[in-house]
C-alpha positions as CSV (number, residue, x, y, z in Angstrom):
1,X,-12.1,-122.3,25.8
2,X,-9.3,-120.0,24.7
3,X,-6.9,-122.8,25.9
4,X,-8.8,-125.7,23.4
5,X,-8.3,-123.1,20.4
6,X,-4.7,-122.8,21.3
7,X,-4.1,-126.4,21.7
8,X,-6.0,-126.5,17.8
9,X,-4.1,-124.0,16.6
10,X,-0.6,-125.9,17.7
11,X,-1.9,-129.8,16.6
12,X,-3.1,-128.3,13.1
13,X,-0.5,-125.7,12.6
14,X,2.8,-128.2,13.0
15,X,1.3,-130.9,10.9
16,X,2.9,-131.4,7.3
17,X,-0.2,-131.9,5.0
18,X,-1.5,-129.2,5.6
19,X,-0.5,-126.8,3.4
20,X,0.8,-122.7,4.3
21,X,-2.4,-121.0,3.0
22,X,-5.2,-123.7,5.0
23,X,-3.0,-122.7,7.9
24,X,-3.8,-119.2,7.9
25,X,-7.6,-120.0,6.9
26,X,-7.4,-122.0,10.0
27,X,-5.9,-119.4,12.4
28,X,-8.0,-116.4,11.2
29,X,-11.0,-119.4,11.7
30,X,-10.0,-120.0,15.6
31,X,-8.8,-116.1,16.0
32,X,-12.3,-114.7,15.1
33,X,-13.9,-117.4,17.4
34,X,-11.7,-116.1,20.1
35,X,-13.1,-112.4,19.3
36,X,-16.7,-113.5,19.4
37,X,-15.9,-115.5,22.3
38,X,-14.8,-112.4,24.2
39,X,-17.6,-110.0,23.1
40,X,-20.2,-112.2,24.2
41,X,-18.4,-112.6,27.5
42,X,-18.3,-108.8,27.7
43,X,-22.0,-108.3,26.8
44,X,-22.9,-111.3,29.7
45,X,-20.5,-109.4,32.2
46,X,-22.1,-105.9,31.3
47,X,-25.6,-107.6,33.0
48,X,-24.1,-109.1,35.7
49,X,-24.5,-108.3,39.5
50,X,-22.0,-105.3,40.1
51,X,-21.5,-104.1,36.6
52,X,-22.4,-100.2,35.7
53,X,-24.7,-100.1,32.6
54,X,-25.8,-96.7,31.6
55,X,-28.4,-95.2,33.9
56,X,-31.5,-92.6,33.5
57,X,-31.1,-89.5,35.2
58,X,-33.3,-88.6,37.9
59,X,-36.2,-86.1,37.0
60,X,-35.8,-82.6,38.2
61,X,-38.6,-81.1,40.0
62,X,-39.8,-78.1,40.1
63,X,-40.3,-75.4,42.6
64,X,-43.8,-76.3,43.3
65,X,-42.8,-80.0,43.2
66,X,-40.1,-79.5,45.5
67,X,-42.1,-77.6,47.8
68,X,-44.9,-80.4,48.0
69,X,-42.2,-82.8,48.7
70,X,-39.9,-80.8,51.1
71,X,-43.4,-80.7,53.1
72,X,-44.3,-84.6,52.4
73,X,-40.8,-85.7,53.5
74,X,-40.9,-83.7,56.6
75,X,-44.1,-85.1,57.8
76,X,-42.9,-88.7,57.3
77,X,-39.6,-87.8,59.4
78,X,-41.9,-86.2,61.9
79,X,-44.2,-89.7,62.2
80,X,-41.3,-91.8,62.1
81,X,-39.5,-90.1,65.4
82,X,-42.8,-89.5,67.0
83,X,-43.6,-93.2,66.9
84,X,-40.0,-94.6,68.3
85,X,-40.6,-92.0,70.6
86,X,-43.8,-93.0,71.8
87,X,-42.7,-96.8,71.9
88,X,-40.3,-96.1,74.8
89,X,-42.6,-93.6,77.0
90,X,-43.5,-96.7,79.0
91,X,-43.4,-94.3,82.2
92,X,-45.3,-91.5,81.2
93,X,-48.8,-92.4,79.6
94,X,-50.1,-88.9,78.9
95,X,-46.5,-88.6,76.7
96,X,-47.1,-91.9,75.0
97,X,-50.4,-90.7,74.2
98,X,-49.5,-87.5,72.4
99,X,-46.8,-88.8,70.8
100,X,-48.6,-91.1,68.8
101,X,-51.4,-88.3,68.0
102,X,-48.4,-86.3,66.9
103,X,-47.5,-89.3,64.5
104,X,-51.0,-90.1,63.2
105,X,-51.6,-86.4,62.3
106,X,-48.0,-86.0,60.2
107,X,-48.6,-89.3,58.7
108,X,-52.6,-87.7,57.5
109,X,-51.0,-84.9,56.4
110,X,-48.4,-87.0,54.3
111,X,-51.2,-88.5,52.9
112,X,-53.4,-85.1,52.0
113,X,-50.1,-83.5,50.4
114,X,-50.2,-86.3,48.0
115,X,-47.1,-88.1,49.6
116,X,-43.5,-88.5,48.3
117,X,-42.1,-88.4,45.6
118,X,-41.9,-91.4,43.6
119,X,-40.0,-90.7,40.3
120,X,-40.2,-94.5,38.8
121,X,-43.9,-95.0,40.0
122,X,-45.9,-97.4,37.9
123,X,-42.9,-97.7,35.9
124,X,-40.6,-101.1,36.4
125,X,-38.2,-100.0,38.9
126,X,-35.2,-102.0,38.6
127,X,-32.3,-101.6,41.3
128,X,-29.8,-99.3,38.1
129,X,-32.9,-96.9,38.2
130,X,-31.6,-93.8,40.4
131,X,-33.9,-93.0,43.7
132,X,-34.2,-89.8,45.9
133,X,-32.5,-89.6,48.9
134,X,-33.2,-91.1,51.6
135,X,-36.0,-89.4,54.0
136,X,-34.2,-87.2,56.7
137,X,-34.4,-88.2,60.3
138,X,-36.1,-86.1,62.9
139,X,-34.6,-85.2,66.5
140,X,-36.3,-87.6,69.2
141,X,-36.1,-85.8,72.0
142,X,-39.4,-83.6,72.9
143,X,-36.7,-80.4,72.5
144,X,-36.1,-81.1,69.7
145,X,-38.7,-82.6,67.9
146,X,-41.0,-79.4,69.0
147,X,-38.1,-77.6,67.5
148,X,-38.1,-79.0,64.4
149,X,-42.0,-79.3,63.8
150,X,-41.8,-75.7,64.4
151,X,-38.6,-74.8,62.3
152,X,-39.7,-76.9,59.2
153,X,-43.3,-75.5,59.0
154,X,-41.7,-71.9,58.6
155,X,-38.9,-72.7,56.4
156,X,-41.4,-74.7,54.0
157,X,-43.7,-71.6,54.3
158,X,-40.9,-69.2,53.7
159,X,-40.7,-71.3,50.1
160,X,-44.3,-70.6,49.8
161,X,-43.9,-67.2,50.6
162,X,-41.3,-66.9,48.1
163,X,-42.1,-68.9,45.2
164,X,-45.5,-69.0,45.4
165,X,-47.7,-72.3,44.7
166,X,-51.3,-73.0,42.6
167,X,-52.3,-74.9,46.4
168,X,-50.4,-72.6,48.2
169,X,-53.7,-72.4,50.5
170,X,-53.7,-76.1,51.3
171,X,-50.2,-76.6,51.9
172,X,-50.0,-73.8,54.1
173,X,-52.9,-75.0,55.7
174,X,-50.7,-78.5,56.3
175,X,-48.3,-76.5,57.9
176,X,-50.5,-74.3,59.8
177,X,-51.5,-77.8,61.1
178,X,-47.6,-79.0,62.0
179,X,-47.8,-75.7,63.9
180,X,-50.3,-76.4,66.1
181,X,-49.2,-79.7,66.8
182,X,-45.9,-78.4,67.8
183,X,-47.4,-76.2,70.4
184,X,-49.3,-78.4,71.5
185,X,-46.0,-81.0,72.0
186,X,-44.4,-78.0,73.3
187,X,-47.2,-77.5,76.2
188,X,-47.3,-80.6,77.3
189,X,-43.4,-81.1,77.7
190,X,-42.7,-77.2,78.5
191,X,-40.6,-76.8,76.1
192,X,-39.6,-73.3,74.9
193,X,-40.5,-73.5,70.6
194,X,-38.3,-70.7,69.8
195,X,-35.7,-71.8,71.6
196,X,-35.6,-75.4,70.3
197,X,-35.9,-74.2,66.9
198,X,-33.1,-71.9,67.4
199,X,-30.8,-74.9,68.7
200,X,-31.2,-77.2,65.5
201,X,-28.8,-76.7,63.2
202,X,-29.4,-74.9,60.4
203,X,-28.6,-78.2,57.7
204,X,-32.0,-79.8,59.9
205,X,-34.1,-76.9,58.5
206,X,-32.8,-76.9,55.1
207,X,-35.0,-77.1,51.6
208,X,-34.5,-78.2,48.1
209,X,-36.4,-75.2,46.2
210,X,-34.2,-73.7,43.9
211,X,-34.8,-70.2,42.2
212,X,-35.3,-71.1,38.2
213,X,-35.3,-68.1,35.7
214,X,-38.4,-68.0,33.9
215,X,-37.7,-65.9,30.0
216,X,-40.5,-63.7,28.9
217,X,-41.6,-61.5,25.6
218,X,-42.1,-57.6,26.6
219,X,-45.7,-58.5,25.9
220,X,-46.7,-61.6,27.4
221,X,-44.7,-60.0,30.4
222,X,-46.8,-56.9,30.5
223,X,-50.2,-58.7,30.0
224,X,-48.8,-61.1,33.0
225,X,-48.6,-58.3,35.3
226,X,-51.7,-56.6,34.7
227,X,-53.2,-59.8,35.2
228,X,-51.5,-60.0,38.3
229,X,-52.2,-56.4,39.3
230,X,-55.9,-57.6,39.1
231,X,-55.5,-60.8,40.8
232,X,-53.6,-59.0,43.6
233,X,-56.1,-55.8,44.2
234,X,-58.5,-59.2,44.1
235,X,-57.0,-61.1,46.9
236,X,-56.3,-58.0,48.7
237,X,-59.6,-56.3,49.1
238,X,-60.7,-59.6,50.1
239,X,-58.8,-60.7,52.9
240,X,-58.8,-57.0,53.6
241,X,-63.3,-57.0,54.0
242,X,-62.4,-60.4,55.9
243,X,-60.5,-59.0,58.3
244,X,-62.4,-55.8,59.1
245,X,-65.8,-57.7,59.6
246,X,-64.2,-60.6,61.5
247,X,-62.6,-57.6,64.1
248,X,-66.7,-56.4,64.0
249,X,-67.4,-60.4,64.9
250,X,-65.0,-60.1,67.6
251,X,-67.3,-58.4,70.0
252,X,-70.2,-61.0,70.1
253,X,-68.0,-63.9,70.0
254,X,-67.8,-66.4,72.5
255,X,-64.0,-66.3,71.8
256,X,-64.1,-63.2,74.2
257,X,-66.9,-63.9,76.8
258,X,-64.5,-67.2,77.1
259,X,-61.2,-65.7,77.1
260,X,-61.3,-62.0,78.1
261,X,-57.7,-61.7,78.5
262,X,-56.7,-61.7,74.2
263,X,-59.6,-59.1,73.8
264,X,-57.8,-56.2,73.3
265,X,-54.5,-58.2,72.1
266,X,-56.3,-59.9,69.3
267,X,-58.6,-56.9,68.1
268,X,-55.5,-54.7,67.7
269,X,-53.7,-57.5,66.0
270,X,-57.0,-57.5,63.6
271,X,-57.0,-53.4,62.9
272,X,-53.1,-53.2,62.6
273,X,-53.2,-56.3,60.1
274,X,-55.9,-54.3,58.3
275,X,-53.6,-51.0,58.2
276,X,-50.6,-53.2,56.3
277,X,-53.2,-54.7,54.0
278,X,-54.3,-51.4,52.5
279,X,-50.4,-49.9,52.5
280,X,-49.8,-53.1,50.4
281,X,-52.7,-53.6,47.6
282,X,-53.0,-49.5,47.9
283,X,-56.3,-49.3,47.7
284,X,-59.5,-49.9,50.2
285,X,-62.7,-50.4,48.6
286,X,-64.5,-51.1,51.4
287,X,-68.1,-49.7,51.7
288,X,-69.9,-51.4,54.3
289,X,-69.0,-53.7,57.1
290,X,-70.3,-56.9,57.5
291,X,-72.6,-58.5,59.7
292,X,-71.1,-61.2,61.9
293,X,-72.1,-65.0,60.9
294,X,-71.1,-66.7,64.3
295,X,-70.5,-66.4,67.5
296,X,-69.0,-69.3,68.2
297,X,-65.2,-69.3,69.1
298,X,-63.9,-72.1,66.8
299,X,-65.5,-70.9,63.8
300,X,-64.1,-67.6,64.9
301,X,-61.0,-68.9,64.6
302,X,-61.6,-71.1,61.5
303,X,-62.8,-67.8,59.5
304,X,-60.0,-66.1,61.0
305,X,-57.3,-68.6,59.7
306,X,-58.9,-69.1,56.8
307,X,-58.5,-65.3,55.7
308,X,-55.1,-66.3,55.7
309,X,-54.4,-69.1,54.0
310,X,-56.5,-67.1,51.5
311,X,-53.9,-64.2,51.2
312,X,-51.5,-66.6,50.9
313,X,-52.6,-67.5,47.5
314,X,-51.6,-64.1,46.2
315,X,-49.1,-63.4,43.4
316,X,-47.7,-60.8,45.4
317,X,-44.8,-62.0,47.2
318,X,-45.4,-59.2,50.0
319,X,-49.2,-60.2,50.4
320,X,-47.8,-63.9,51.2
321,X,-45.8,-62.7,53.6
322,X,-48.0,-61.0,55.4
323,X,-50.2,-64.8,54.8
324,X,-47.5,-65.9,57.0
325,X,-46.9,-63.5,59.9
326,X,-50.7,-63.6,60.2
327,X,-51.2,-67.5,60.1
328,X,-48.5,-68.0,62.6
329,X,-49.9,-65.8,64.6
330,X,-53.2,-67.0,65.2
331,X,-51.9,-70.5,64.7
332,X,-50.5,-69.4,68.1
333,X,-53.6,-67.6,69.6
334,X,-56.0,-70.5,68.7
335,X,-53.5,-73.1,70.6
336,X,-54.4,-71.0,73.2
337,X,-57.8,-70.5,73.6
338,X,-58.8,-73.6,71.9
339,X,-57.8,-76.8,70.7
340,X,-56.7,-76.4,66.7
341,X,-57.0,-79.3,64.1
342,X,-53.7,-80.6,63.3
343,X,-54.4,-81.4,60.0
344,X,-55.9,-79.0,57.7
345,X,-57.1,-75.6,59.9
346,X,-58.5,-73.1,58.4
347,X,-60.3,-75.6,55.9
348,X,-63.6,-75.4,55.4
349,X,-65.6,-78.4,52.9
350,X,-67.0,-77.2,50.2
């Protein structure tokens, strides 16, 4: 095109009747034809394949958010290596066999912690539109796989612990779940869990929560933390009466008559757990003990777990972190004198 207007521009220009003043009409004619020309070109590149128009930023989540999806992207790692691991256990059945009940149960618990993020979703996508990184890959090797079941379910508690979380109770349930099914990965191949967790590296165990600085009035800050206060002395008490009547359940339970051996391990775990709970909320309210509503060993255990994923909805960072020592714990104890849910324990309906 810009050749044709040239060629015009010499024919027209070097011909006699025209005179000086059409001439110049004539070039500034062809010259803005050339601009528009080029624009257009420009605009028609700019939506091209391989061009670079202006893109939307990705959303920032926040701590909760990133939480929920450290724990979501984690679990779909977990069913993705579990599965390719499964696929080539062609000489070990038993192996094959767990390893795809290891990859069901992440892939239900992706599903109950809402999935992963999807930043554009019900939105038209478009390939400019900027997407979250790629989901992490987990070991395949039972070592460390075990290892990073394990590793991940503390770190993304740790953030829990921490931060704190409105479902703080059912995602730490989720991970009390990835716990279990660790151990239970880790019995069947031997494998030592604190030593495979200790071999990842650390970038495996990493998470994307980041402190944000929250501004407050001198009021609304005071009439937070009595609010607090009460929730606190609240969650406390509670998880404190829960703990004293399950240690009084612990005698008539078939927990004991089954497995003799974590009697006096378990019951001193239960009266020193109480001792730190009224050190932290600084009070003890109790009046009277309860009377034990089963005798049966998983409910046992369910009640038991379930006291604390309860503690771990606190507002006080140092009741959470007790939430934790004492979930992993019994997480632990109930691998061992039972078989735990690897989904949701601790969970009651209703």
């Amino acid at each position: 095109m810009v050749a044709v207007w040239l060629a015009v521009i010499t024919i027209y220009t070097t011909c006699d009747d025209l005179t000086m003043e059409k001439q110049r009409l004539l070039r500034l004619l062809v010259l803005g034809s050339l601009l528009l020309g080029g624009c257009a070109t420009f605009m028609h590149a700019e939506s091209m394949p391989g061009a670079t128009p202006n893109l939307p930023e990705l959303p920032k989540l926040n701590q909760e958010q990133s939480i929920r999806d450290d724990i979501a992207r984690s679990e779909e790692a977990i069913a993705l290596s579990a599965r390719d691991m499964a696929e080539i256990a062609t000489q070990c059945a038993d192996c094959a066999t767990m390893l795809s009940e290891v990859a069901d149960d992440a892939q239900t618990r992706l599903t109950v912690s809402g999935g992963m993020w999807e930043p554009w979703e019900g939105q038209q996508s478009g390939q400019f539109l900027p997407h979250p990184a790629d989901v992490g890959e987990a070991p395949t090797t039972p070592k460390g796989l075990v290892g990073y079941m394990m590793g991940s379910a503390v770190a993304q508690l740790n953030d829990i612990v921490t931060y704190g979380s409105p479902d703080a109770s059912t995602l730490s349930s989720l991970l009390a779940g990835r716990i279990a099914s660790a151990l239970t990965l880790a019995k069947l191949y031997d494998v030592d869990v604190n030593e495979a967790v200790e071999n990842l590296p650390k970038e495996a165990l990493a998470t994307s929560v980041s402190p944000t600085e929250i501004s407050q009035s001198g009021v609304e800050a005071n009439e937070m933390h009595r609010a607090q206060s009460d929730v606190e002395d609240s969650i406390g008490e509670k998880a404190l009466f829960e703990y004293d009547c399950l240690t009084t359940a612990l005698g008539r339970s078939s927990l004991v008559r089954q497995h003799s051996d974590i009697e006096t391990t378990l019951r001193m775990s239960l009266i020193e757990r109480s001792q730190k709970l009224v050190e932290a909320v600084q009070s003890d309210s109790r009046s009277i003990r309860c009377m034990p509503s089963t005798s049966d060993s998983g409910e046992f255990m369910t009640q038991l777990v379930g006291t604390d994923l309860t503690l771990i909805e606190s507002p006080d960072s140092r009741l959470r972190s007790l939430a934790r020592e004492f979930l992993i714990d019994d997480v632990r104890t109930w691998n061992r004198v039972g078989e735990v849910p690897k989904v949701t324990p601790g969970m009651t309906e209703g």
